[in-house]
C-alpha positions as CSV (number, residue, x, y, z in Angstrom):
1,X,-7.5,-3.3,-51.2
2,X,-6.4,-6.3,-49.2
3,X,-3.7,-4.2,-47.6
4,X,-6.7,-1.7,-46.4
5,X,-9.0,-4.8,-45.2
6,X,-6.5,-5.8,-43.0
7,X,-5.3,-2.2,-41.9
8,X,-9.5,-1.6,-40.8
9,X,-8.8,-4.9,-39.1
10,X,-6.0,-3.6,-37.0
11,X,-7.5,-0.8,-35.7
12,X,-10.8,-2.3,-35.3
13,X,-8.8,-5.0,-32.6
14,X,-7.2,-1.6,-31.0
15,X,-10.0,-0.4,-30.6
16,X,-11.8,-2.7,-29.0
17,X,-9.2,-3.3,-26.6
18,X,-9.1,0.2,-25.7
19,X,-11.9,2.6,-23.7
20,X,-13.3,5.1,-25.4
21,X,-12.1,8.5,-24.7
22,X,-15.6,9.8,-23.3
23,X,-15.6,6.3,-20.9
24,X,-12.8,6.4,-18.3
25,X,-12.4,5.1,-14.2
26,X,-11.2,6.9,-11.4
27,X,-9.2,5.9,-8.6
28,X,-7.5,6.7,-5.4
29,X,-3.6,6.6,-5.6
30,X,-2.4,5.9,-2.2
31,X,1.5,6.9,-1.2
32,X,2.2,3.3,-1.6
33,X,1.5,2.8,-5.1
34,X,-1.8,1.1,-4.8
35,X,-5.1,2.6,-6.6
36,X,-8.5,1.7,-5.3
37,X,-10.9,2.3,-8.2
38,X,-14.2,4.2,-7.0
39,X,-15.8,5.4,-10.0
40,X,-16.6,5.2,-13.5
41,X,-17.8,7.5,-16.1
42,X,-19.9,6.0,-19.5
43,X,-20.1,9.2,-21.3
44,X,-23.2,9.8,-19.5
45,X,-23.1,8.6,-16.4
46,X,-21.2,7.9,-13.3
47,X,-21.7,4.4,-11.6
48,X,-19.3,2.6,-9.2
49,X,-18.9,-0.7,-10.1
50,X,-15.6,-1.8,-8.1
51,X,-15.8,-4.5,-5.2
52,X,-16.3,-2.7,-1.4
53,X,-13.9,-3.7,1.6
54,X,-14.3,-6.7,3.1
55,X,-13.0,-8.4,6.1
56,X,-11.6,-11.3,4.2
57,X,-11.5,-11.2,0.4
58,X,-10.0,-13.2,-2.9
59,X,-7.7,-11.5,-5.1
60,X,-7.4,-12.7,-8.6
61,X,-4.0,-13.3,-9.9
62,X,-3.5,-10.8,-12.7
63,X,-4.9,-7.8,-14.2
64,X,-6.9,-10.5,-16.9
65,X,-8.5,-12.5,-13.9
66,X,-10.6,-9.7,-12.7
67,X,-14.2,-9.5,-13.6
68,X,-15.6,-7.3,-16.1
69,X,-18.0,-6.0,-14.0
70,X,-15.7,-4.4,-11.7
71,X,-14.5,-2.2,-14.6
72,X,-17.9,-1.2,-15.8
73,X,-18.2,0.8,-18.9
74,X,-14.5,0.4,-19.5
75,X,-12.4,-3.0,-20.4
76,X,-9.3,-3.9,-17.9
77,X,-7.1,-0.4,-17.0
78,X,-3.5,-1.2,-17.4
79,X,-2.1,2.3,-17.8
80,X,-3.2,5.2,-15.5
81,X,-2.9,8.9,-15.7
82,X,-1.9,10.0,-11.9
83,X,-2.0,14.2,-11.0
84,X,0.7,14.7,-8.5
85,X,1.5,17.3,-6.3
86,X,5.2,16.1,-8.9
87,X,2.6,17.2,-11.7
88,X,1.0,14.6,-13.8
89,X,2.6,11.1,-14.1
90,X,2.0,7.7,-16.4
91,X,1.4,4.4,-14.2
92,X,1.2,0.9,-15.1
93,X,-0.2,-2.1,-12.9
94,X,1.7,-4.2,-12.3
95,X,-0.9,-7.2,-10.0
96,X,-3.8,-6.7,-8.3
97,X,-3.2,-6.8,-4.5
98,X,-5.6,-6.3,-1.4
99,X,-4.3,-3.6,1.1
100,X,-5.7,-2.7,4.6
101,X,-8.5,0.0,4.9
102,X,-9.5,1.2,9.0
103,X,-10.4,-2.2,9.9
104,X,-11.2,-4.2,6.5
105,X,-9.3,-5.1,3.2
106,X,-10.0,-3.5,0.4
107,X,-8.6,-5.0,-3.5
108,X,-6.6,-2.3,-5.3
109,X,-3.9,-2.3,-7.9
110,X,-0.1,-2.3,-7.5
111,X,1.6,-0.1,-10.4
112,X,5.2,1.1,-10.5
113,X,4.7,4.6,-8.3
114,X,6.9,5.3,-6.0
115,X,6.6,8.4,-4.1
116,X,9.5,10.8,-3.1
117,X,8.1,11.0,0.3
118,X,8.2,7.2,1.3
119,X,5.2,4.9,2.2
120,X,4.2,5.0,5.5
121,X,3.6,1.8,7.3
122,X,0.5,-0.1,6.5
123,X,-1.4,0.8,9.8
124,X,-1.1,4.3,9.6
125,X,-5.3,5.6,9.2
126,X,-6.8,6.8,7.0
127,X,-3.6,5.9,4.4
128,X,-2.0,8.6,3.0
129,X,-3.3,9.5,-0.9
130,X,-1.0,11.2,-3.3
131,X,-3.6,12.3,-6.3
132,X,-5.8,10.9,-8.3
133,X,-5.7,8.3,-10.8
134,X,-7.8,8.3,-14.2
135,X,-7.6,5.8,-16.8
136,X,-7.3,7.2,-19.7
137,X,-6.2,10.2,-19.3
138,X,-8.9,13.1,-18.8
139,X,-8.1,16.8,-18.1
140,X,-8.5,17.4,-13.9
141,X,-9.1,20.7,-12.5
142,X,-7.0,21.5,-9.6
143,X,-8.6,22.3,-6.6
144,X,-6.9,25.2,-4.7
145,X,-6.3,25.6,-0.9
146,X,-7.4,29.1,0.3
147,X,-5.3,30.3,2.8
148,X,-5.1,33.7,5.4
149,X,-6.6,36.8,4.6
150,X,-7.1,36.3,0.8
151,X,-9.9,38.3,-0.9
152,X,-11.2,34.9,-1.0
153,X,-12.0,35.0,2.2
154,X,-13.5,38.5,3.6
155,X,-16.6,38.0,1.2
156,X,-17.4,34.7,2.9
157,X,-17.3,35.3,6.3
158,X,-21.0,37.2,6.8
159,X,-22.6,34.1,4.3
160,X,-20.5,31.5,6.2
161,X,-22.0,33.3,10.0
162,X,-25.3,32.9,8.8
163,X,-25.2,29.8,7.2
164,X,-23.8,28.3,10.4
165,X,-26.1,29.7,12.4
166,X,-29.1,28.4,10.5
167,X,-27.5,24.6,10.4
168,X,-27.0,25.0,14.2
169,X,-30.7,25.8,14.6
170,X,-31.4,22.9,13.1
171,X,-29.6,20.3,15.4
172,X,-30.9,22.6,18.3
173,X,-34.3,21.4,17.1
174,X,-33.7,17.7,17.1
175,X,-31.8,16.8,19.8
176,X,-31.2,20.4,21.7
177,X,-28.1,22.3,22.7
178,X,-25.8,22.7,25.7
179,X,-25.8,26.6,24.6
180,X,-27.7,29.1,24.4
181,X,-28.0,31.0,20.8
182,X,-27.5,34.4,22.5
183,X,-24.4,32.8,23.5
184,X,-23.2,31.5,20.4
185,X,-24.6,33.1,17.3
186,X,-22.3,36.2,17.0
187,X,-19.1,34.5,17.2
188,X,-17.7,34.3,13.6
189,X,-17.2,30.6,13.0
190,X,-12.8,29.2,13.2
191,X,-12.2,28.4,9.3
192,X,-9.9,25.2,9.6
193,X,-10.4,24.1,6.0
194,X,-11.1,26.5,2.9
195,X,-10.5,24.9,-0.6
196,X,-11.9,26.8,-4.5
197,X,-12.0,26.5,-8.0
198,X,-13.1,27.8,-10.8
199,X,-13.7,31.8,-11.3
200,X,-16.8,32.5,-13.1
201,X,-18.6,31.0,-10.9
202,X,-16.2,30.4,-8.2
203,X,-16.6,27.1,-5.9
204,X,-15.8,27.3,-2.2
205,X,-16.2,23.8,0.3
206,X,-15.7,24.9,4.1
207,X,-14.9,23.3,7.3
208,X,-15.4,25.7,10.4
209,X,-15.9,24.9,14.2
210,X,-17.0,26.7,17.1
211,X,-15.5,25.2,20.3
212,X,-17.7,26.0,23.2
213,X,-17.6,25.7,27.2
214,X,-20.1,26.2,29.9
215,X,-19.5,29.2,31.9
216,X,-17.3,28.5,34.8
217,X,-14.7,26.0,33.4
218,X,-11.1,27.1,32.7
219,X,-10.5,28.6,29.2
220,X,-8.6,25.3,28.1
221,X,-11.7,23.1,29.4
222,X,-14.6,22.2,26.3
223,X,-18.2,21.4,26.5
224,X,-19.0,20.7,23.0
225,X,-18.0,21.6,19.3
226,X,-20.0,22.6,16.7
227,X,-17.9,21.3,13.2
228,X,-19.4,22.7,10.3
229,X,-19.1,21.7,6.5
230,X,-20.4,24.2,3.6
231,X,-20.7,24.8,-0.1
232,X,-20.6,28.5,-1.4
233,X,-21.0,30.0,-4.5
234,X,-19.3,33.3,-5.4
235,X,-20.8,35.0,-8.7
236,X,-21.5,38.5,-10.2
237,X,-24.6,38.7,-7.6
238,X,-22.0,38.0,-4.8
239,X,-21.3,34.8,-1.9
240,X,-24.3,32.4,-1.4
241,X,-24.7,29.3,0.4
242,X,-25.1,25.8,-1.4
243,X,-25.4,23.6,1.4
244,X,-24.6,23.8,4.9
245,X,-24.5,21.1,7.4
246,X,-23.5,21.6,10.9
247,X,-22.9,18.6,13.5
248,X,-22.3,19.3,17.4
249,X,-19.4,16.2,18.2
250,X,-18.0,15.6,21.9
251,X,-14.7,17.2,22.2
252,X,-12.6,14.5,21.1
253,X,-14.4,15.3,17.7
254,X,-15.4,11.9,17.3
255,X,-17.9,11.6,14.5
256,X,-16.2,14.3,12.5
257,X,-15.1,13.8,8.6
258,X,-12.5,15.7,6.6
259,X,-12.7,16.5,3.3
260,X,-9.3,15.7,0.8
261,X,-10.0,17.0,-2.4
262,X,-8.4,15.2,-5.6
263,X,-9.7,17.2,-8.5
264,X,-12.8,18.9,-10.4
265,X,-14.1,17.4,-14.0
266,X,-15.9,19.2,-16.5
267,X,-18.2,16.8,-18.6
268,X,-21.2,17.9,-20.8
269,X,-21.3,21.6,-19.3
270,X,-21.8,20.3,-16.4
271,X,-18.8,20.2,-12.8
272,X,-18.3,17.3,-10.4
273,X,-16.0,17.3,-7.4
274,X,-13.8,14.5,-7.1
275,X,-12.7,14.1,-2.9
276,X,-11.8,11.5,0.0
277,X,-14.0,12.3,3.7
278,X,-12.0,10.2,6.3
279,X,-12.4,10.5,10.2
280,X,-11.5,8.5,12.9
281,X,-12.2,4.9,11.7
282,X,-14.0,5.6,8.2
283,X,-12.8,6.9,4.7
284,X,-15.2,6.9,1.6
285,X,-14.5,8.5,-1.9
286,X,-17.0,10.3,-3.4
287,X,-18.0,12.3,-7.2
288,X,-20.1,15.2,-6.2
289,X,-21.6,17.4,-8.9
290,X,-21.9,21.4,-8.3
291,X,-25.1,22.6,-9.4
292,X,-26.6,26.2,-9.5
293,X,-28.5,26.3,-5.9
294,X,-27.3,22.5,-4.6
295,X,-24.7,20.0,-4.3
296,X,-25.6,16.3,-4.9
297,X,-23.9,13.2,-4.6
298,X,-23.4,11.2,-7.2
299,X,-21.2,8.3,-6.2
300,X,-20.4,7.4,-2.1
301,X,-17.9,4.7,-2.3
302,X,-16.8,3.3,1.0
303,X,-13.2,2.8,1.3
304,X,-13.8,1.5,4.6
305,X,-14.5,1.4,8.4
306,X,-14.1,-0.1,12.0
């Protein structure tokens, strides 16, 4: 009986010492072995409890000095779960250390990855990621790039024209437009960025352009762009769109922000959408869930900015 008291003692300590399988964090692995939490998960819930960038910042001295709060739902993560373009990979921190995001600092957490590709220096922006990190380990959906003329494609096209169009009506209401939708509404927007997952339903995010120039000016010359981002849904009824946002950007494309996409979660029947958006001096990392007829955002964490 003793032997069993002090067996249920045992665990009880492991257990307490360990998050429970339904409470986890996620993080951003960057190529030189640093992860910056950006989200949490109770069970329920997602929150996003870790520290944002700062221009100046203190780092505690070990994994034990960090505040609780800054885990959230979960105690201290020693051991993370990575997925790798390698395939999936255990990692262990080894200090807490503060690393330079656009223009700030941002506290992350050194482990033992070393990537095959080498680390770039430290000013290179927005820093290389290699996958995502989850602690513990949870089962991440890979999210596919579409490429050419897949059957993936042909169906979206009409639903992506139309969508565009609409979402470009829109910023011609607000602030007006240097062309004319005669002009601009039949040509099919340029699909630079396509990505999927899932089947039944299937889950599309799109980035597409349309590069316009006022009549006149050389073929190389540009007047504007038009850089659209989209959500599409592709069912048993067909392609719709989820949500479709366009932006009209100087040619320099200054203003614009591209999607990398980590992973998809499934978690009480319902989908989330784990990605970095980075552009010229901003990156942010951010848990979007996939509903029926919308998209929402559920955590924005700013990685940082100039």
């Amino acid at each position: 009986m003793q032997a069993f008291v002090a067996g249920a003692a045992v665990l009880a300590t492991l257990g307490a010492a360990t998050p429970a399988r339904d409470r986890f964090g996620v993080g951003v692995l960057r190529r030189d072995g640093v992860i910056i939490p950006f989200a949490a998960f109770n069970g329920k819930r997602w929150s996003s409890p870790w520290p944002v960038p700062a221009l100046s910042l203190t780092v505690p001295v070990d994994l034990r000095a960090l505040p609780s709060r800054w885990w959230g739902p979960t105690p201290a993560l020693e051991t993370w779960e990575a997925t790798t373009i390698a395939g999936p990979l255990a990692l262990r921190v080894v200090q807490p250390e503060w690393v330079d995001v656009q223009c700030q600092r941002q506290i992350g957490l050194r482990t033992n990855y070393r990537s095959e590709r080498g680390a770039p220096p430290p000013t290179e922006q927005p820093y290389p990621k290699d996958g995502l990190a989850v602690s513990p380990a949870q089962p991440i959906e890979p999210i596919k790039m579409v490429v050419g003329e897949s059957a993936d494609v042909r169906p979206l096209l009409p639903e992506l024209l139309k969508a565009f169009n609409d979402a470009e009506r829109i910023v011609e209401g607000r602030f007006g437009h240097p062309m004319a939708r005669r002009v601009r509404e039949g040509r099919e927007p340029l699909i630079e960025a396509l990505y999927a997952v899932g089947d039944g339903p299937r889950i599309y995010y799109v980035e597409a352009i349309r590069q316009y120039r006022q009549l006149g000016l050389a073929v190389a010359d540009c007047t504007a762009i038009a850089f659209g981002t989209g959500w599409f849904v592709r069912d048993g009824a067909g392609v719709r769109p989820l949500k479709m946002a366009v932006d009209l950007l100087n040619c320099n494309r200054y203003g614009a922000s591209y999607m990398l996409p980590f992973g998809a979660m499934r978690l009480n029947n319902r989908l989330f959408w784990l990605a970095q958006f980075a552009g010229w001096e901003h990156e942010r990392y951010v848990v979007l869930e996939i509903k029926a007829k919308t998209v929402d955002v559920i955590v924005n964490a700013w990685g940082g900015s100039c």
